[in-house]
C-alpha positions as CSV (number, residue, x, y, z in Angstrom):
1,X,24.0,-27.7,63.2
2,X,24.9,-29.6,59.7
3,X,21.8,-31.8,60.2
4,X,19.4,-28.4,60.6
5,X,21.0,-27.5,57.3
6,X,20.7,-30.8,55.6
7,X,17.2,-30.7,56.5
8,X,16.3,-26.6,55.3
9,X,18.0,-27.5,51.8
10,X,16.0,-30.5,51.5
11,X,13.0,-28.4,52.5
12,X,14.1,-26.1,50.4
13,X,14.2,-28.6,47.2
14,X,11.1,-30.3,48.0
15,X,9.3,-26.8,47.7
16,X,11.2,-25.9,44.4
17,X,10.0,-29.8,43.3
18,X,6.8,-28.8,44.1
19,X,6.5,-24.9,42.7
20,X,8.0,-26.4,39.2
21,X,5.3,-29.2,38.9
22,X,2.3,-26.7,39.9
23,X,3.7,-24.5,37.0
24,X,3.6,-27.2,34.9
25,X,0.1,-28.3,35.7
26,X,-1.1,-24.7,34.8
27,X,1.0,-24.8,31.7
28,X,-1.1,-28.0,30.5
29,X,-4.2,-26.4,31.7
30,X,-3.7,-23.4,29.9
31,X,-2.8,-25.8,26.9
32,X,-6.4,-27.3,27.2
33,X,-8.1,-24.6,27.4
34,X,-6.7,-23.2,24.1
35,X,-7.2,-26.4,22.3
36,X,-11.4,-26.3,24.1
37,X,-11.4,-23.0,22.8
38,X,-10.3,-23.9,19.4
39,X,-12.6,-26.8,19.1
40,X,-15.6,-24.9,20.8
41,X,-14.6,-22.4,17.8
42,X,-14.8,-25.0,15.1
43,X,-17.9,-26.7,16.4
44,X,-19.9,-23.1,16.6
45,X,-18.7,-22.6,12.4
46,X,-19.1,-26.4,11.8
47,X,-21.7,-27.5,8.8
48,X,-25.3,-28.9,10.2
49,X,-24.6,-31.6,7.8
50,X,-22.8,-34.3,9.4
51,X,-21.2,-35.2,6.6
52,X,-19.4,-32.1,5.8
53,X,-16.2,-30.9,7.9
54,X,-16.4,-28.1,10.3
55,X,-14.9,-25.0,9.1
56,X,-12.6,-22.5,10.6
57,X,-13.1,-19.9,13.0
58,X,-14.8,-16.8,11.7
59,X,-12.0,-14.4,12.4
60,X,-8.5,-14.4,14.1
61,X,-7.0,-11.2,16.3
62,X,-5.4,-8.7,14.2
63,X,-4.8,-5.0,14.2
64,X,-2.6,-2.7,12.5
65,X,0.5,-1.9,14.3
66,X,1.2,0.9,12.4
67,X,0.0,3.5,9.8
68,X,1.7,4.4,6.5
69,X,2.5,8.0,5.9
70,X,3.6,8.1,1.8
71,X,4.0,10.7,-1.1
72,X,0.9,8.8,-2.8
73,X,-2.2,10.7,-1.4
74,X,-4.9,8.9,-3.4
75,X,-5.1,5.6,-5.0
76,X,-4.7,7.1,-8.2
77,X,-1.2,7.2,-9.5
78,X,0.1,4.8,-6.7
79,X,1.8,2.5,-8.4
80,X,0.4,-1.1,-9.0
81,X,3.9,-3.0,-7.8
82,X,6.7,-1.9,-5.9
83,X,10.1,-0.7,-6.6
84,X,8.6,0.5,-10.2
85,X,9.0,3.7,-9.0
86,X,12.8,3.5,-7.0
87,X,12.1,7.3,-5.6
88,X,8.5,7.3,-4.0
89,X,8.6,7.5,-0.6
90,X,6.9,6.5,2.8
91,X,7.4,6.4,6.2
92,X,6.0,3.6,8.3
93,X,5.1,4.9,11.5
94,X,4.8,1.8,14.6
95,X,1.8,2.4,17.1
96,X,4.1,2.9,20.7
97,X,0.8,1.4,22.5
98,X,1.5,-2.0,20.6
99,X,5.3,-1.8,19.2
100,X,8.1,-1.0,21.1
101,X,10.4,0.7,19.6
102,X,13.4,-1.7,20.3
103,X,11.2,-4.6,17.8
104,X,13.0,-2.3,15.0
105,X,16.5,-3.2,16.4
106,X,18.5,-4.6,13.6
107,X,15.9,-3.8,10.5
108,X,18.5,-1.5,9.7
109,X,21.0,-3.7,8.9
110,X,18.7,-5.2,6.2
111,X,19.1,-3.4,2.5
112,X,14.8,-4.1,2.2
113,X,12.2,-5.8,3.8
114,X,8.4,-6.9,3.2
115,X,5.2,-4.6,4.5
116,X,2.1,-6.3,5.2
117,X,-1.0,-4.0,5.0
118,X,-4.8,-3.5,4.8
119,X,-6.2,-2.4,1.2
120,X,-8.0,0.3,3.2
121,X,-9.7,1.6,0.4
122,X,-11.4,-1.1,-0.9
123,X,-14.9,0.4,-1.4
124,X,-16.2,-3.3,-0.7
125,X,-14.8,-3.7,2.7
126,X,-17.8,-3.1,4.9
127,X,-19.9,-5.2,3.1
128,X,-17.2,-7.4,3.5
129,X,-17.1,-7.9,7.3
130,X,-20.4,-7.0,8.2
131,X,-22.1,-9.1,5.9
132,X,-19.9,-11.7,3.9
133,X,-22.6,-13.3,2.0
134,X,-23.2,-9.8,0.5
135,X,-19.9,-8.8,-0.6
136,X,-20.0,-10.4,-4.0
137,X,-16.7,-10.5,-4.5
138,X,-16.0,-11.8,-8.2
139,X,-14.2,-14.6,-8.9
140,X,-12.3,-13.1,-12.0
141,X,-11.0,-9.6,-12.3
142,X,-9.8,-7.2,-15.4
143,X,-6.0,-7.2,-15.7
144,X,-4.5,-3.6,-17.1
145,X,-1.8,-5.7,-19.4
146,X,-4.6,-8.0,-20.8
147,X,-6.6,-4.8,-21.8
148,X,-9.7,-5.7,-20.4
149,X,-9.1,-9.5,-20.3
150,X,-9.9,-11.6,-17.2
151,X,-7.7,-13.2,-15.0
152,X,-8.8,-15.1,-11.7
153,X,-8.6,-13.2,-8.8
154,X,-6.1,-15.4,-7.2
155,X,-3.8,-15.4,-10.1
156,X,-3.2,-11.3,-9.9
157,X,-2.1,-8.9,-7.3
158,X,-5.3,-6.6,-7.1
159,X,-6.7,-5.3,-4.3
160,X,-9.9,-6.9,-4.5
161,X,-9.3,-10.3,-2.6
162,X,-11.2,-12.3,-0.4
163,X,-8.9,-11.2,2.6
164,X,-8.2,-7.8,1.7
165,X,-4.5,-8.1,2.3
166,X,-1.5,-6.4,0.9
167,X,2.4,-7.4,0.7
168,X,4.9,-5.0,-1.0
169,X,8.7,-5.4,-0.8
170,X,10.7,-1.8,-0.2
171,X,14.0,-0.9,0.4
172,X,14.7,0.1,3.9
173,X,16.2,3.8,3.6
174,X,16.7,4.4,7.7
175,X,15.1,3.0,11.1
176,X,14.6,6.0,13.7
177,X,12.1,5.6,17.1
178,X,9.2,3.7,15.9
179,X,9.5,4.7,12.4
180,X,10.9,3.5,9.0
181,X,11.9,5.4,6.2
182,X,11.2,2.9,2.8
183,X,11.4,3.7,-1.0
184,X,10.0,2.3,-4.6
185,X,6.5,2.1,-2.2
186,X,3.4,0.9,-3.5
187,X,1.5,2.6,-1.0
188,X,-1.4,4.9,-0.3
189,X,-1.3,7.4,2.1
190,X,-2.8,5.9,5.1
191,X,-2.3,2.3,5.0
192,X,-2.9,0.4,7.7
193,X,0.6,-1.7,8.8
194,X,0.1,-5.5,9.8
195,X,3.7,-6.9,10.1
196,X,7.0,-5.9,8.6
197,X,9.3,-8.6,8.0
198,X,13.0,-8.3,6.5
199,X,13.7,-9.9,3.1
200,X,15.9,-12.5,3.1
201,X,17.4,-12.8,-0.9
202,X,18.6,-16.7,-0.3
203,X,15.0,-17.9,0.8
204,X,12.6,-14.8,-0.5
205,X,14.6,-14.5,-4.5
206,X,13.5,-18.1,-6.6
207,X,15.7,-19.3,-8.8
208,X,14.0,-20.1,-12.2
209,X,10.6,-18.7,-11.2
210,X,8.2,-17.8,-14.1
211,X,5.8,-16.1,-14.9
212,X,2.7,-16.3,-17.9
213,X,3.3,-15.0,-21.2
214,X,1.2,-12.1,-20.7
215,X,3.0,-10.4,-17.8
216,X,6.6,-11.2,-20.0
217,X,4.9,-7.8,-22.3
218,X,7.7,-5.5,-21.9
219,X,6.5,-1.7,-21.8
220,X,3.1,-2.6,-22.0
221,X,1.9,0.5,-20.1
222,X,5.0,2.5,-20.4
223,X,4.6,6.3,-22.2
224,X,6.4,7.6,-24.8
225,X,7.4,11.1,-24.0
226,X,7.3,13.2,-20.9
227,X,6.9,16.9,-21.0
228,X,6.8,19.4,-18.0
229,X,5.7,23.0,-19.7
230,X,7.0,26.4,-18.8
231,X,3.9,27.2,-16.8
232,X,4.5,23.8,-14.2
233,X,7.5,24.7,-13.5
234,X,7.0,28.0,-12.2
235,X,3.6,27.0,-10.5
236,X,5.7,23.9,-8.7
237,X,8.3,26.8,-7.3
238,X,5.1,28.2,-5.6
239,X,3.7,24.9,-4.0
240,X,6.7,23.9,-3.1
241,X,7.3,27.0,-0.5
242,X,4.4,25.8,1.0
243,X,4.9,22.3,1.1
244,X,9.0,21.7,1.3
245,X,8.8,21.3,5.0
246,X,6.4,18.9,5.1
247,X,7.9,16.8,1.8
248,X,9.8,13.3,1.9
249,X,12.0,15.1,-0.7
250,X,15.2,17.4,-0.4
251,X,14.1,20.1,-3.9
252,X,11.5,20.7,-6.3
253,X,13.8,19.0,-8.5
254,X,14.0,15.8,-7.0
255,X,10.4,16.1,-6.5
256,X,10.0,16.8,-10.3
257,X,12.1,13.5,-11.1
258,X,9.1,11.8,-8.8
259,X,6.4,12.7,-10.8
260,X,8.4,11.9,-14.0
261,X,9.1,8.1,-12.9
262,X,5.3,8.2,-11.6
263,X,3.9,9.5,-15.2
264,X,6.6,7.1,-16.9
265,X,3.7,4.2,-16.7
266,X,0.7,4.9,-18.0
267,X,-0.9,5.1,-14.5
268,X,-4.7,5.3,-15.8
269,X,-7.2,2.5,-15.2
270,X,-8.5,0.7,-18.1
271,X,-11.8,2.2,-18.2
272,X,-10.0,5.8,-18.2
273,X,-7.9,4.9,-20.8
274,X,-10.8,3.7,-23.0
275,X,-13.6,5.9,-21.7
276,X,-12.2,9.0,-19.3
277,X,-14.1,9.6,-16.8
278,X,-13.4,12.0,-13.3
279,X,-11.1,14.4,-15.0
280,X,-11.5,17.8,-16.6
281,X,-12.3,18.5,-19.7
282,X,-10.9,21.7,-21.4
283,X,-12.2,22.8,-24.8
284,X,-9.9,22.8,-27.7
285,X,-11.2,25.7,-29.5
286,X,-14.0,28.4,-29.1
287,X,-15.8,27.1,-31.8
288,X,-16.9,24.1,-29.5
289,X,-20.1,25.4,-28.8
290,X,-22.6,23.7,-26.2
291,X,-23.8,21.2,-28.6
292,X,-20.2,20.0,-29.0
293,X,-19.5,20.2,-25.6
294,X,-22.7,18.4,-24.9
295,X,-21.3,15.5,-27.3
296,X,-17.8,15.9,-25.7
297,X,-19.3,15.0,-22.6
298,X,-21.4,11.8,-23.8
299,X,-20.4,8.4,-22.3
300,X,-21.1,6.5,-25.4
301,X,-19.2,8.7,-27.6
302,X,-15.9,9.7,-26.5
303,X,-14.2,9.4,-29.6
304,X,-15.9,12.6,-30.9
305,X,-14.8,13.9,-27.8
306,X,-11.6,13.8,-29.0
307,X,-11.8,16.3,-31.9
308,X,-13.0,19.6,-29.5
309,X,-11.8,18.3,-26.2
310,X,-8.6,17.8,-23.8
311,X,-8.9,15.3,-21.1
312,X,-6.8,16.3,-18.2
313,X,-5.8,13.8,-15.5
314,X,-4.4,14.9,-12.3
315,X,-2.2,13.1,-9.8
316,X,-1.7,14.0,-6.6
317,X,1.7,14.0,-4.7
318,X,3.0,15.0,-1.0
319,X,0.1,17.6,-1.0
320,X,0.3,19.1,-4.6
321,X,-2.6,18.5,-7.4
322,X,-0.2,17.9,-10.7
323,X,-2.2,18.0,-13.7
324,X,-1.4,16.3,-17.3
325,X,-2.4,15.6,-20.5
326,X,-2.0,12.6,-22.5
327,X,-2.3,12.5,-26.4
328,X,-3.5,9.0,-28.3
329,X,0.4,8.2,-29.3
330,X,1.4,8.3,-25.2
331,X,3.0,11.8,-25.1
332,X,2.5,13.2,-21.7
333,X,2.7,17.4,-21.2
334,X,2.6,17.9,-17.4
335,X,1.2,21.8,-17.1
336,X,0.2,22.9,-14.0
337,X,0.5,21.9,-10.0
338,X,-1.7,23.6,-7.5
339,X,-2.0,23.3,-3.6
340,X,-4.1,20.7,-2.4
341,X,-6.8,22.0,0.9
342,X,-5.2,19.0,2.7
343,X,-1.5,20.6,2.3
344,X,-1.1,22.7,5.2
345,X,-2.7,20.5,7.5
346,X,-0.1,17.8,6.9
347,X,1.9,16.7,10.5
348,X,4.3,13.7,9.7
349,X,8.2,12.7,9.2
350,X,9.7,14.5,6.3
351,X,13.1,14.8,4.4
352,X,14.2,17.4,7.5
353,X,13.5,14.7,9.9
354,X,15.9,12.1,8.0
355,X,18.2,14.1,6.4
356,X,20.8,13.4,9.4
357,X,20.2,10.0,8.9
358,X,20.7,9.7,5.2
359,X,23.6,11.6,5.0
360,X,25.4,8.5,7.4
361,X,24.0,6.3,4.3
């Protein structure tokens, strides 16, 4: 009976011998195949001149994994770097198809973290990957602190990059589910999500960095004066009974303070700033007849503009059109918010759906 034992446990091992060595043999097989693939890749991108190395394979897989859902509805007014502004908000909302909810385990614990993104916007993006050659994508770019100077595309943080990819740090308010609740966000509503990764002060914070002169330009682009008239704050108390329960804020106040730290910047592009442009224009005075207006509204003269005309910017924010004005010394008078068509059709997380969570903070 011991011998027919002796001899099934050696059976036994023999098979186990053999099941791990015909798992190794597919594990060096599949290890073949990927470096074939990768060389097939490389041969099919290679130069036809011998000479010349082969290049790398056209593209990689990627897709988001999850879609942004911020206070920032349009490009304009999103702020060009994160944390400027500590109070806007955005909720990162993970695709359950590709993310399981328990990858967020532990993000919490972390007091920020980095987003990697899609510049989604980028008017340039289906030329882009449809047809490379015709992109034109320009080598040097206009910098808003060097007033219209150039600066190589590499050496700044705009959009418009050969691989239209974004990375923002943002602190990490409150993990629920499959979504994140972050603040001082850079980001548009909308944004497509590539990775989130936490940030990690003793390897992500450099000691002694620095940085060229012309980004050292304290207040460069900072305002004067903010002022919010009689007639927005009564306007705001309307929008915001439509809005509140849809809102990453708790009140109309704290949702004033937000467009206070947003308008504290001078959020304008350069050619705005210099030559307005997609704004209204309210006359000054009724003596500003149609000739004037005419001349008001004259691309190469906007200087004379500026004797009959107002230019009025708006900004919009968690489904509310606020408009402004902005005098030539910076002074900002913020007069009237309306409800944007988009408003009511908003579905996404809002301050009601963390407020339990925050309160824990």
């Amino acid at each position: 009976k011991c011998g027919h034992l002796t001899a099934r446990v050696r059976e036994l091992e023999d098979s186990l011998a053999d099941a791990v060595e015909k798992a190794a043999a597919e594990r060096r097989g599949r290890v073949r195949a990927q470096q074939s693939l990768r060389r097939a890749l490389s041969e099919q991108g290679a130069s036809p001149d011998k000479g010349k190395p082969a290049t790398a394979p056209a593209s990689y897989p990627m897709a988001p994994i999850g879609t942004v859902e911020s206070c920032f509805s349009t490009r304009n007014g999103t702020p060009r770097q994160p944390l400027v502004v500590p109070l806007a908000r955005a909720t990162v909302v993970l695709n359950p198809a590709r993310v399981a909810a328990e990858a967020l385990e532990g993000l919490a614990s972390y007091s920020h973290c980095w987003i990697l993104y899609v510049f989604h916007l980028n008017t340039d993006l289906d030329k882009m990957w449809k047809d490379p050659a015709r992109s034109k994508l320009k080598a040097k770019v206009r910098v808003p602190r060097l007033k219209g100077g150039k600066m190589g595309v590499l050496a700044t943080r705009t959009p418009h990059r050969p691989n239209p990819i974004g990375l923002s740090v943002a602190k990490v308010e409150a993990v629920d589910g499959h979504a994140i609740l972050l603040s001082g966000v850079d980001l548009v509503d909308g944004t497509p999500v590539l990775d989130i990764k936490p940030y990690l002060p003793y390897s992500d914070s450099v000691e002694g960095a620095t940085i060229p002169n012309w980004l050292e330009v304290d207040g460069a682009l900072a305002v004067e004066s903010i002022h919010f008239s009689e007639h927005f704050i009564s306007s705001l108390s309307n929008c915001w009974a439509h809005v509140q329960k849809q809102a990453l804020y708790a009140s109309a106040d704290e949702f004033q303070d937000l467009i206070k730290e947003v308008l504290s910047w001078d959020i304008r592009s350069l050619s705005q700033r210099l030559r307005p442009h997609q704004v209204t224009i309210e006359s000054k005075a009724d003596d500003c007849g149609s000739k004037a207006d005419k001349d008001c509204r004259n691309k190469e003269d906007y200087q004379a503009a500026d004797s009959c005309s107002i230019v009025v910017y708006h900004l919009h924010l968690e489904g509310i059109d606020v408009s402004y004005k902005i005098d030539e010394n910076s002074n900002i008078i913020v007069d009237n918010a309306a409800l944007l068509p988009s408003a009511a059709n908003q579905n996404r997380c809002s301050y009601l759906t963390w407020r339990d969570k925050l309160s824990t903070l």
